[in-house]
C-alpha positions in Angstrom: 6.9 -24.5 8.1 10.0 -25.9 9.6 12.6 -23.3 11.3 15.5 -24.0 8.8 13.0 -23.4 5.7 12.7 -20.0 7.2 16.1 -19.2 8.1 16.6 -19.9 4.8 13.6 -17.8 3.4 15.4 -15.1 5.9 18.8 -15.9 4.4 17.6 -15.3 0.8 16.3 -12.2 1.5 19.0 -10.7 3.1 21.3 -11.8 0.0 18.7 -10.1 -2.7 18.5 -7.1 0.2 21.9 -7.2 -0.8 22.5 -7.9 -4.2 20.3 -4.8 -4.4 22.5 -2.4 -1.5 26.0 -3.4 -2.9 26.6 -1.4 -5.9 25.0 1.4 -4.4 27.6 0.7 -1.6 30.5 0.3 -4.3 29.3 3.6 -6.0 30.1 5.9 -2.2 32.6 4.0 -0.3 35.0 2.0 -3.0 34.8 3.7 -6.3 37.0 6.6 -6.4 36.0 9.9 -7.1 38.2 10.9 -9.7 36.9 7.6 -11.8 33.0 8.7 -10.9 33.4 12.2 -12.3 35.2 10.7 -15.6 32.2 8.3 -15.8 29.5 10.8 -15.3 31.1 12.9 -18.6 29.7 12.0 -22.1 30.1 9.2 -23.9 32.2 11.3 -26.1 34.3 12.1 -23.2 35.0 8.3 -22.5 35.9 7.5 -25.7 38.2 10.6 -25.7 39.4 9.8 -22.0 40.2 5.9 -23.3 41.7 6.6 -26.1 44.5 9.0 -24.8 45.0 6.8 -21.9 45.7 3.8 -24.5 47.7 6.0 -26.5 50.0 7.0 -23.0 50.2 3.2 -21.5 51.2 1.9 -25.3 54.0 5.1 -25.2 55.2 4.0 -21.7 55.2 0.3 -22.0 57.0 1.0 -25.8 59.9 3.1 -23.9 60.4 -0.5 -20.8 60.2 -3.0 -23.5 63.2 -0.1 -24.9 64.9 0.6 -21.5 64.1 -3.0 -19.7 62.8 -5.9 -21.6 63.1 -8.0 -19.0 61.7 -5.7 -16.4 58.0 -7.4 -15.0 55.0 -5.8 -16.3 53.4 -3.2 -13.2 50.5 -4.6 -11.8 48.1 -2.1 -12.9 48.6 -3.6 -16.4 48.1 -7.4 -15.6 45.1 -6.9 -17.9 47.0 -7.5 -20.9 48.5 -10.7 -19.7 44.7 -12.6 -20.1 44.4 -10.9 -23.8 48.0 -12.1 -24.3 47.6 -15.5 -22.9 44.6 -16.2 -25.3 47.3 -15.0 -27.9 50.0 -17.2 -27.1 47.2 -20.2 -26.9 46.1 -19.5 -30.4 49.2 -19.3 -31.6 50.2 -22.6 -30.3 53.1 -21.0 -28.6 54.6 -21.8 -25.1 53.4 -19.4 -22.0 56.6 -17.5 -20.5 56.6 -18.3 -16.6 57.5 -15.0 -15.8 55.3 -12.2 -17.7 57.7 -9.4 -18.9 56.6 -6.2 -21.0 58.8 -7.8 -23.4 56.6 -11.0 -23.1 53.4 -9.3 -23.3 53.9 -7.2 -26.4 55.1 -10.6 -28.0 51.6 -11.7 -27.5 49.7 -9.4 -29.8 50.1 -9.1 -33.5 50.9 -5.3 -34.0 50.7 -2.1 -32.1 47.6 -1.4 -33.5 45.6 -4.7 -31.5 47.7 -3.8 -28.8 46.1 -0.2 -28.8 43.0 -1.9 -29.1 43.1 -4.1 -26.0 44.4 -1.2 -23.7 41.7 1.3 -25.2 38.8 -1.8 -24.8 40.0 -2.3 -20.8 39.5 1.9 -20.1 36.3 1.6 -22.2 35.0 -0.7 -20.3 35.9 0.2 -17.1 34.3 3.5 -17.8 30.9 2.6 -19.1 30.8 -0.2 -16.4 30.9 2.4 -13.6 27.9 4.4 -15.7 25.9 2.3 -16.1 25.9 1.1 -12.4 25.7 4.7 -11.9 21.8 4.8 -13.4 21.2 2.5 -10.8 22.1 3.6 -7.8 20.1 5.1 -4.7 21.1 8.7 -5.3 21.4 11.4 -2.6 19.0 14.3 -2.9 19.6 17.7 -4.1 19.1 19.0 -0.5 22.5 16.9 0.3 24.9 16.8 -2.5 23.3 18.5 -5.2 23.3 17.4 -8.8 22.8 19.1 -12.4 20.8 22.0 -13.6 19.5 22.0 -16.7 17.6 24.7 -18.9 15.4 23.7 -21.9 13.5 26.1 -24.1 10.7 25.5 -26.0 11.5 25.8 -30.3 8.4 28.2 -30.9 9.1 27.1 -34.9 8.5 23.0 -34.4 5.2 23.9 -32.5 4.6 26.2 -35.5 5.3 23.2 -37.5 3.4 20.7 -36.0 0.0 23.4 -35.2 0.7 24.3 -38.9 0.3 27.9 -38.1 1.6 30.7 -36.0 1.0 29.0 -31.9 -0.6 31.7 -29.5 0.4 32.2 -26.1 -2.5 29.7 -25.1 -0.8 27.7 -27.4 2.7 27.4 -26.1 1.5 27.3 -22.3 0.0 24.3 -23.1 2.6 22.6 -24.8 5.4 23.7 -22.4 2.6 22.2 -19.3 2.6 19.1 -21.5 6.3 18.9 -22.1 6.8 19.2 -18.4 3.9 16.6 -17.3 5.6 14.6 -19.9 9.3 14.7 -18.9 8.1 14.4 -15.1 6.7 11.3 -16.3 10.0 10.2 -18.1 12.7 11.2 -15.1 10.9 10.2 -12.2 8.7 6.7 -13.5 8.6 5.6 -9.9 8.0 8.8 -8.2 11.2 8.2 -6.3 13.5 10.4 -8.0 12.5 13.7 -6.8 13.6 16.0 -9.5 13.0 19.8 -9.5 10.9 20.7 -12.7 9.7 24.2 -13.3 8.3 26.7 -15.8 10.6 30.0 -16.4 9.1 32.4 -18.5 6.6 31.5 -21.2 8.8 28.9 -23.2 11.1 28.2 -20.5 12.0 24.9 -18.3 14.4 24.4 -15.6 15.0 20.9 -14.2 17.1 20.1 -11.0 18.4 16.4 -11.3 20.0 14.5 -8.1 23.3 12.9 -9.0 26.5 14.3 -11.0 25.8 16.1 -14.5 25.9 13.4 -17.0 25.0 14.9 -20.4 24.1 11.3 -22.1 21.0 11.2 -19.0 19.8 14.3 -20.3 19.8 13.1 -23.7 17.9 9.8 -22.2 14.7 11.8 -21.2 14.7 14.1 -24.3 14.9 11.8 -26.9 12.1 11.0 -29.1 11.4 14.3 -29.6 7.9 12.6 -30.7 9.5 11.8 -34.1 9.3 8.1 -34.8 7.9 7.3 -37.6 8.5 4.1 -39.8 9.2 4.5 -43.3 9.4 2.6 -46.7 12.9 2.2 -48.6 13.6 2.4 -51.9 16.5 0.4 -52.4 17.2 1.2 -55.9 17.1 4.4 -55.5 19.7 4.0 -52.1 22.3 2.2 -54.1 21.9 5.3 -56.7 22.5 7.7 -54.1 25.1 5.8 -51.8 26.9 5.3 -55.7 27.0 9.1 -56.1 28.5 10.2 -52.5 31.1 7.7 -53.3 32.1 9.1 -56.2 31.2 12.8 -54.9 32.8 12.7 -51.4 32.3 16.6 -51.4 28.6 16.7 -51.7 26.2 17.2 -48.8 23.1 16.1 -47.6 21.2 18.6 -46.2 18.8 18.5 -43.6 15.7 18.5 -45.5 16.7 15.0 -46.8 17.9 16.3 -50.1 21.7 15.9 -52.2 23.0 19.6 -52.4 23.9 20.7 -56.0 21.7 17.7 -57.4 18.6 16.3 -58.4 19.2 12.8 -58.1 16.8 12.5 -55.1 13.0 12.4 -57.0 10.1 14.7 -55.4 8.8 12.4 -52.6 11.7 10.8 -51.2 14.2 12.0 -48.7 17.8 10.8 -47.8 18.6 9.7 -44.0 21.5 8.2 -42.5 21.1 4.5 -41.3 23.2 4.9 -37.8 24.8 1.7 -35.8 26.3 2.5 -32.4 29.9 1.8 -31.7 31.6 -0.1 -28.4 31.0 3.4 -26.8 27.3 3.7 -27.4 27.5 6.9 -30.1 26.2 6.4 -33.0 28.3 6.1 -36.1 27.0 6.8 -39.4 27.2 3.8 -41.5 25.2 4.7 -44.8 22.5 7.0 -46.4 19.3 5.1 -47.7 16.3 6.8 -49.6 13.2 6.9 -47.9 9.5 7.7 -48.5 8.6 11.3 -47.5 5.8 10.6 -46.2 5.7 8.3 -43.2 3.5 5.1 -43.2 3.0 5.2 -39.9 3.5 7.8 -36.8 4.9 6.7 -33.6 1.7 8.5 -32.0 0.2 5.3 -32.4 1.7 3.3 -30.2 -0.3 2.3 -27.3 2.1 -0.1 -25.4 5.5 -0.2 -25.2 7.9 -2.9 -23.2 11.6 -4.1 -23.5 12.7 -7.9 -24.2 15.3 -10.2 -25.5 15.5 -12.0 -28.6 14.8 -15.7 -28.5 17.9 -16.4 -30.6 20.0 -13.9 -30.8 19.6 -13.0 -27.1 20.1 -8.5 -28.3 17.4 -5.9 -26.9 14.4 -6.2 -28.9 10.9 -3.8 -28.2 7.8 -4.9 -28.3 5.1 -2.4 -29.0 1.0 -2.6 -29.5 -0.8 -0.1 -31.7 -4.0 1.2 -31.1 -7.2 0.0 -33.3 -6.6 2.4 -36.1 -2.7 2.1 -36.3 -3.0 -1.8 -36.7 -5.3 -1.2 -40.0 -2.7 1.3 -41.0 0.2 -0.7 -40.6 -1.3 -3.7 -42.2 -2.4 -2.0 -45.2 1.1 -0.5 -45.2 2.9 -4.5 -45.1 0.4 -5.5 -47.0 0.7 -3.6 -49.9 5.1 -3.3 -49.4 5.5 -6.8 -48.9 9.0 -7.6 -49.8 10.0 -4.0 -49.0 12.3 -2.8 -46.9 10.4 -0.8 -43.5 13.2 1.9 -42.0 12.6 2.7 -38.0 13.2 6.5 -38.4 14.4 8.1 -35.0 15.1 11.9 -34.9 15.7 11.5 -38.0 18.0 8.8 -38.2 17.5 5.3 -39.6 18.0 3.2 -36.7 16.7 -0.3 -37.5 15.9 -1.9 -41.7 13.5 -4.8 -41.8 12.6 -6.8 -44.8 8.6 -7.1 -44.6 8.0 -10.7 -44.8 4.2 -10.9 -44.4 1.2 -8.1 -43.2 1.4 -7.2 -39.9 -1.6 -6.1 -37.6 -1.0 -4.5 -33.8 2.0 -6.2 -32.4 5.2 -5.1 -34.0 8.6 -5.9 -32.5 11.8 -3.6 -32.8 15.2 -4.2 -33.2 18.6 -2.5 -33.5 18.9 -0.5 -30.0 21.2 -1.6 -27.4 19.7 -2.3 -23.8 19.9 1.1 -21.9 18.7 3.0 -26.1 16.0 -0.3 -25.9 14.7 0.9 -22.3 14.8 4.8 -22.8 12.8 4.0 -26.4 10.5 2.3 -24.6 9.6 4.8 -22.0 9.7 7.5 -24.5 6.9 5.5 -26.4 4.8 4.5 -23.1 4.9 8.3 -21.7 4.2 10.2 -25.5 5.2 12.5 -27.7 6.8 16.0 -26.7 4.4 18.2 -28.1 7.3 20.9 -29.1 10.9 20.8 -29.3 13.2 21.3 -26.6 16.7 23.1 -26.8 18.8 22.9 -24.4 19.7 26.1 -23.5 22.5 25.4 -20.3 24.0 22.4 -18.3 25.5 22.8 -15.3 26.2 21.1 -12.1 24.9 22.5 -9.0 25.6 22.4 -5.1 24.0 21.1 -2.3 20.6 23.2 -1.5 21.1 22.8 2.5 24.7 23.7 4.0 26.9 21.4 5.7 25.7 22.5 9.2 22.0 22.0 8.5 22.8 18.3 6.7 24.8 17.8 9.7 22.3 18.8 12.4 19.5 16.8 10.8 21.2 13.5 10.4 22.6 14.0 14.0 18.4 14.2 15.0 17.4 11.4 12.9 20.7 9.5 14.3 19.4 10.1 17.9 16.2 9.4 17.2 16.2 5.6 15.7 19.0 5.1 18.7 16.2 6.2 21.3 13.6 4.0 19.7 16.8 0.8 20.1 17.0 1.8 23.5 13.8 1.9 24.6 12.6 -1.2 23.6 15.6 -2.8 24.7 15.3 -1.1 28.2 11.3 -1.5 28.4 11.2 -5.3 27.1 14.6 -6.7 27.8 15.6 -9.5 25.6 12.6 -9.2 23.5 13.1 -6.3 23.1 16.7 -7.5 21.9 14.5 -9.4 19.4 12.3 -6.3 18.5 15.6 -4.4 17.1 17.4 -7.0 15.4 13.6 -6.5 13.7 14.3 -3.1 13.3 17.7 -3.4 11.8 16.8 -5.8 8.9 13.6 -3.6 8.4 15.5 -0.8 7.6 17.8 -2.9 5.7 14.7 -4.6 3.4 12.9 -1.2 2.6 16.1 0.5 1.2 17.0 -2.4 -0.4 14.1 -2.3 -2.0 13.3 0.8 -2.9 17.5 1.2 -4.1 15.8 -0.8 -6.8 13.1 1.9 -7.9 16.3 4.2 -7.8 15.2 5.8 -4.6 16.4 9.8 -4.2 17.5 9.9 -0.7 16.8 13.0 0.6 17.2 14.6 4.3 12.9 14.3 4.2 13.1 10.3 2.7 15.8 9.6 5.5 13.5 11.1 8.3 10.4 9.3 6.8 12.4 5.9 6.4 13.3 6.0 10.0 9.4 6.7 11.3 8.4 4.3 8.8 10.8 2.1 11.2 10.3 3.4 14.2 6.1 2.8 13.6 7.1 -0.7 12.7 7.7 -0.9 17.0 4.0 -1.1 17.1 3.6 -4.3 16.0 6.6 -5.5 18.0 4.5 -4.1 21.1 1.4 -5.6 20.3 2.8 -9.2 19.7 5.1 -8.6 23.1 2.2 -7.4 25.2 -0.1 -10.4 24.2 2.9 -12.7 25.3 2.8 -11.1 28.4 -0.6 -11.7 29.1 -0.3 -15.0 28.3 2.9 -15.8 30.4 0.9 -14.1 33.4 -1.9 -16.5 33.5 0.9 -19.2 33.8 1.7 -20.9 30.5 5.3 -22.1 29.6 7.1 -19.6 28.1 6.9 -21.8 24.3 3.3 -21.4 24.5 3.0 -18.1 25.4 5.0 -17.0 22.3 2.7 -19.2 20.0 -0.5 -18.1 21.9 0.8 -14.0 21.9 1.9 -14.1 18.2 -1.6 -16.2 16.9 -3.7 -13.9 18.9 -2.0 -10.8 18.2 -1.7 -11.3 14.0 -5.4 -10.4 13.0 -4.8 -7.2 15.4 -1.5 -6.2 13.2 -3.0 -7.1 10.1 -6.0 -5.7 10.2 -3.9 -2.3 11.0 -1.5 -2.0 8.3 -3.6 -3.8 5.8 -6.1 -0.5 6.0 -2.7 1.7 5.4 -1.7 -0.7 2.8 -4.8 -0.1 1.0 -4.9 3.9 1.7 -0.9 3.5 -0.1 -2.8 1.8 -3.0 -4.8 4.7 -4.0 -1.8 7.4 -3.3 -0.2 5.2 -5.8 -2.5 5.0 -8.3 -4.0 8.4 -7.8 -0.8 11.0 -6.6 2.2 12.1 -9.0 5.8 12.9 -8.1 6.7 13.2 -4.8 2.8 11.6 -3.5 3.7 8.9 -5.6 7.0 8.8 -3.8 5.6 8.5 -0.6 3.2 6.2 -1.4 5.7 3.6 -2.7 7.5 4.0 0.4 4.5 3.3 2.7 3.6 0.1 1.2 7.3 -0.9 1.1 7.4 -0.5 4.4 4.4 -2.1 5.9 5.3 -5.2 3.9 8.8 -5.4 5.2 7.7 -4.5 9.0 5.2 -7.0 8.4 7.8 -9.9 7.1 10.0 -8.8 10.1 7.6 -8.6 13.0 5.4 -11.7 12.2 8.5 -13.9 10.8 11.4 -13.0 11.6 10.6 -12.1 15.3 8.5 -15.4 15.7 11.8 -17.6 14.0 14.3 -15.7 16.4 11.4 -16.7 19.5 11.8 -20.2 18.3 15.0 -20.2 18.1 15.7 -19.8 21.4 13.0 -21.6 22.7 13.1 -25.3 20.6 16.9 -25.4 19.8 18.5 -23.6 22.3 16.1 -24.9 25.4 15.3 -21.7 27.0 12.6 -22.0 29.5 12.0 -18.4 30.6 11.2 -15.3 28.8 13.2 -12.1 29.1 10.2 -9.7 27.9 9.7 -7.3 30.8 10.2 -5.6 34.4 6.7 -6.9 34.8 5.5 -10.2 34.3 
């Protein structure tokens, strides 16, 4: 393998290392805080927050286009020149050269698509910096804190669901379940490191890193266990949707029935078919009538995963039912074919389908937007809650350490990743030069990395991140010492390097392969914070690995082909 094909293999990895670093980087250091905390609110609070702030720039722009026609539109609005500009263009009119408010608002139709482009620009903005905000490394609890939140266990849906009165017995195990379950949901990667405990005998408290977003609450609780697919009656739908329309006043109640009416026949219940809007809340766009009784329970589904539509490119999921669900559902398309199925979610019709032909074990799902499409999914691959959770409170909470300790313990992990530079710098001279280069893009690899598992970075993960590093000297040594031995016995320094690094790299495999495979079972085997750790080992041994054995050996050559050095710098002792 030639030097520049792995400089380059080096140069890619550095750009995905940071590809994966930068918006975690964007998040702390260039986002500001006052646009993070609006982000973190509901999604309810966005749309509130965007639509006064439309409302305010449309009021302020209205009174310069008054005052100043001719006045240039501020710089924080330039926004609305590229929605004008397509306006003009359509229009067939000439551009102005120099854009005034007077010039912009001549570019849009009416106040009311003028409102709509401001409002879009804030809406996006918003969810933009959310959404990057689910995928950022996020500082521990023990640093910065995060959100409290306390569920409680709805003693009445167990009843429901047990079809009796539950015992104690009986809602121990079903709040143990819930919390295995919501452990399972929260931290997928064991990376997360949330706080989940029992309170009581129907209680849960979870502790969350990261600022108190109500809509990542809502992520993990959703489901409820509840999805069930449905047949539609569409004659009876346009009956109903033709009464409400005439009889604005009546309700549907939540047992599925038409209060003050009979309309709704024994056996069929009413649900609203829900679309979300440009904010992600769903907006109710219809009732349809459905069958009571569920064709088939979401309990069924035995695999779950997210893709994309060949055509239409939107978030489709693909699920597998187990042996018994596939007869199920295929009796059930087989005898509705040409029926409408309903996807029934909490109660709410989220996707219609016209059945075109029997289907067996692999159904696909559509009508969820990517982030509803991945939180469905997970919901579905970690199972139903076996009761209902209320939540009770919501609240932000403080860092768990104080500022002193935080302060003291990065200080000693600072101080202790700068001893391990210096010593190998001191002990091995310029390779040693080489060795923490090595270091450095280690580092930089495994948190690159494991930012992509949403790493929790705790004052622990920090300390085990820099041994993980510092350990990753031992392979430096091994490879240095076998050079030395060979540039003692008198070969030229490029041979020594090739000699040291060929007999040195069964040694260093045959080491970390061992842990590799001892991070394997933790894997597989551990939960939570195990889990965690075991992620984080075998991370680590692969990137100390890729840096000690390539990138080491490429910086070697380096300097010894292309540059022309003859002598090694590797030691007071040669």
């Amino acid at each position: 393998m030639s030097k520049r094909f792995r400089f380059f293999i080096v140069l890619l990895v550095l750009a995905i290392s940071g590809a994966f670093l930068y918006p975690t980087f964007e998040w702390y250091f260039l986002i500001p805080d006052q646009k993070i905390d609006l982000a973190s609110g509901s999604r309810e609070q966005v749309q509130m927050y965007a639509k006064t702030k439309a409302a305010e720039v449309s009021a302020e722009l209205r009174a310069m286009v008054a005052q100043s026609p001719d006045k240039e539109i501020p710089a924080e609005y330039d926004f609305l020149i590229t929605k004008a500009k397509e306006n003009y263009k359509l229009a067939k009119k000439e551009l102005p050269k120099v854009w005034t408010v007077e010039a912009v608002f001549a570019g849009f139709t009416g106040e009311g698509e003028f409102f709509a482009a401001v409002e879009d620009y804030y809406r996006s903005d918003l969810l933009a910096v959310k959404e990057q905000g689910n995928s950022i490394m996020q500082l521990g609890l023990d640093l910065s804190g995060g959100m409290r939140v306390q569920l409680s266990a709805d003693r009445e849906s167990l009843a429901e669901r047990l079809e009796r009165e539950p015992s104690t017995t009986d809602m121990n195990e079903a709040v143990d379940r819930a919390m295995e379950i919501l452990t399972n949901r929260i931290d997928k990667f064991g990376v997360t490191e949330p706080s989940i405990r029992k309170q009581g005998d129907s209680q849960i408290i979870i502790e969350i890193p990261g600022a108190a977003d109500p809509d990542r609450v809502r992520s993990f609780l959703m489901g409820k266990g509840s999805l069930n697919f449905h047949i539609v009656d569409q004659e009876i739908s346009q009956e109903v949707q033709n009464f409400l329309n005439d009889n604005p006043q009546a309700m549907v109640t939540g047992e599925g029935k038409i209060r003050g009416t009979d309309i709704v026949p024994a056996g069929y219940i009413v649900r609203g078919y829900y679309v979300k809007d440009s904010y992600g809340i769903d907006q109710l766009q219809r009732y349809v009538v459905i069958r009571q009784d569920a064709g088939l329970d979401g309990g069924r589904i035995q695999e779950a995963t997210v893709g994309s539509h060949p055509i239409t490119g939107k978030p489709v999921i693909n699920f597998r039912l187990d042996r018994e669900g596939g007869d199920i559902f295929f009796k059930l398309t087989s005898e509705n074919e040409g029926e409408t199925l309903a996807i029934v979610l909490d109660d709410k019709v989220k996707a219609m389908a016209r059945i075109s032909e029997p289907i067996r074990e692999s159904v696909q799902m559509t009508g969820f937007d990517r982030q509803e499409a991945n939180d469905l999914a997970l919901v579905l691959r970690t199972a139903a809650m076996p009761v209902d959770l209320i939540v009770e409170n919501q609240q932000a909470i403080g860092a768990a350490l104080g500022e002193d300790s935080i302060a003291e313990g990065l200080m000693a992990i600072t101080i202790g990743f700068i001893a391990v530079i210096v010593f190998m710098l001191i002990y091995y001279k310029g390779a040693g030069l080489v060795s923490d280069l090595a270091l450095v893009l280690n580092l930089i690899f495994i948190v690159a990395i494991l930012s992509a598992f949403n790493l929790t970075l705790t004052l622990t993960s920090i300390a085990g991140l820099i041994l993980t590093v510092g350990m990753a000297v031992d392979a430096n040594v091994i490879i240095f010492e076998r050079i030395k031995e060979e540039y003692r016995i008198g070969k030229s320094a490029d041979a020594a390097v090739k000699a040291g690094f060929r007999k040195a790299f069964w040694t260093v495999m045959d080491a970390n392969i061992t842990t590799f495979i001892a991070a394997i079972f933790l894997s597989q085997l551990g939960s939570g914070p195990i889990q965690g750790f075991a992620y984080t080992l075998a991370v680590g041994i692969v990137s100390s690995m890729f840096t000690a054995l390539f990138v080491s050996r490429l910086v070697f050559d380096f300097g010894l082909e292309t540059l022309g050095m003859k002598k090694l710098s590797i030691g007071w002792r040669k």
